[in-house]
N, C-alpha and C positions, 0 to 999 in steps of 0.2 A: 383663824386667829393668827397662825404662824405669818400665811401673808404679808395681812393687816400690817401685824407686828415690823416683818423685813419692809414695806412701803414704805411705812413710817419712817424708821431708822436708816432707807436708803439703800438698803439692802439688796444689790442684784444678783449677785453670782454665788448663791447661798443655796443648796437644796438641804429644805429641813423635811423631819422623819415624824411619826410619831410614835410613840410605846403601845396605846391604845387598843387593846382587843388584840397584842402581840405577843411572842415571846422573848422578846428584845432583851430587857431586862435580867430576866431565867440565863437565855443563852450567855450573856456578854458579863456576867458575875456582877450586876448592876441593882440587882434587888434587894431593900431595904427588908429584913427579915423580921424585925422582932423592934416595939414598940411602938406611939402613936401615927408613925409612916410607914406602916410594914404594908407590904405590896405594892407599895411606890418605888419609882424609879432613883435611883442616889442620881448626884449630880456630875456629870461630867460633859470633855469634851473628847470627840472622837473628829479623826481628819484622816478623810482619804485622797490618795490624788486619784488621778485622771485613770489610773487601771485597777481602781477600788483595791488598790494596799493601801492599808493605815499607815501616815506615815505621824502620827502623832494622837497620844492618850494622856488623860490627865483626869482623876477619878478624884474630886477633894474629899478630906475626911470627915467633915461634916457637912450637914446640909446648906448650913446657912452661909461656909464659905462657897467666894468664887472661885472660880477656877481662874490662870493665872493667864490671862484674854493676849497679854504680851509675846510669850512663848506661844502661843496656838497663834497667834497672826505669824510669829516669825517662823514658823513652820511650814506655813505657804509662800515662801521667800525660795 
């Protein structure tokens, strides 16, 4: 699906992850604890460069917002 997804949108230089059967979520403070999306992942974006330091996070406070796509591109600037 991820893919799919980056083909469509054009997307080459993107390596996506998934949560799936992981601890990702537990580890990274990312787990949705208590109510209709408890054990789901909350949303954010995580950026690492080239020697996997993060050089940018962005965790919104609710689900339904985005995360702020402008600051996470200029962040790979």
């Amino acid at each position: 699906a991820q893919a799919r997804f980056c083909g469509a949108e054009g997307i080459k230089n993107a390596q996506t992850i998934s949560t799936f059967r992981s601890t990702f979520a537990n580890d990274y403070g990312l787990n949705i604890v208590d109510g209709p999306l408890a054990g789901l992942c909350s949303r954010a974006v995580i950026i690492l460069d080239e020697n996997n330091k993060v050089v940018y996070t962005q965790q919104v406070g609710e689900i339904v917002d985005e995360p702020n796509y402008v600051n996470a591109l200029n962040a790979l600037k």
